[in-house]
N, C-alpha and C positions, 0 to 999 in steps of 0.2 A: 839408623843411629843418630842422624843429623836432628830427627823429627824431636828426639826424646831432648836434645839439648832446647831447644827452644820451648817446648813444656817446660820444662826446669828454668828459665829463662822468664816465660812468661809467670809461672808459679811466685819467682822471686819478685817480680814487680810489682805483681799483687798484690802480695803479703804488705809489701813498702809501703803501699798505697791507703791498703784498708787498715792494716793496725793502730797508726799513729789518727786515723780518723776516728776510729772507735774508743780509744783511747782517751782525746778532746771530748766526743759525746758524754763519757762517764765521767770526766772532771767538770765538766759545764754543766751537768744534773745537779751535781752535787751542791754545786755553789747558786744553785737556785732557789733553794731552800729557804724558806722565811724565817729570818730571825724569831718571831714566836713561836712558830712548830719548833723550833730548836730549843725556846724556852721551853716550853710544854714539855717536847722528849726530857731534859736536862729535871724538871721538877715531877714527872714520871717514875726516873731513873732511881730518884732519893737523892739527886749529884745538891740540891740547894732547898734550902728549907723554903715553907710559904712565904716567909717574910721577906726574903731576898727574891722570891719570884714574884712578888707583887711588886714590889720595886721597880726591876730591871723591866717589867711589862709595864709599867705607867713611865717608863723614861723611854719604853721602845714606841709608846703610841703617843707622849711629846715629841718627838723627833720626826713622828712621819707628817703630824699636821704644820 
């Protein structure tokens, strides 16, 4: 009976350990994402007409040089 508490015990540390790690992985993916793939998706989507994605892309590649 002793055995099964500390599987339960260990089970629970684990969990503590690995979710909040995996959890940071999937948020730090996300914000990895390059500003133009994001234009791209967003003028894909239909979300901004050409004219405003030609724009926001000639002000994304003044900014990086």
């Amino acid at each position: 009976m002793m055995m099964y508490w500390w599987i339960l015990i260990g089970a629970v540390v684990l969990a503590a350990i690995l979710l909040p790690v995996s959890r940071w992985k999937t948020k730090n993916e996300n914000n990895l994402e390059e500003p133009l793939q994001i234009l791209k998706k967003r003028y894909a989507k239909g979300e901004i007409s050409k004219d405003e994605f030609e724009e926001q892309k000639s002000i994304l590649k003044k900014n990086r040089s």
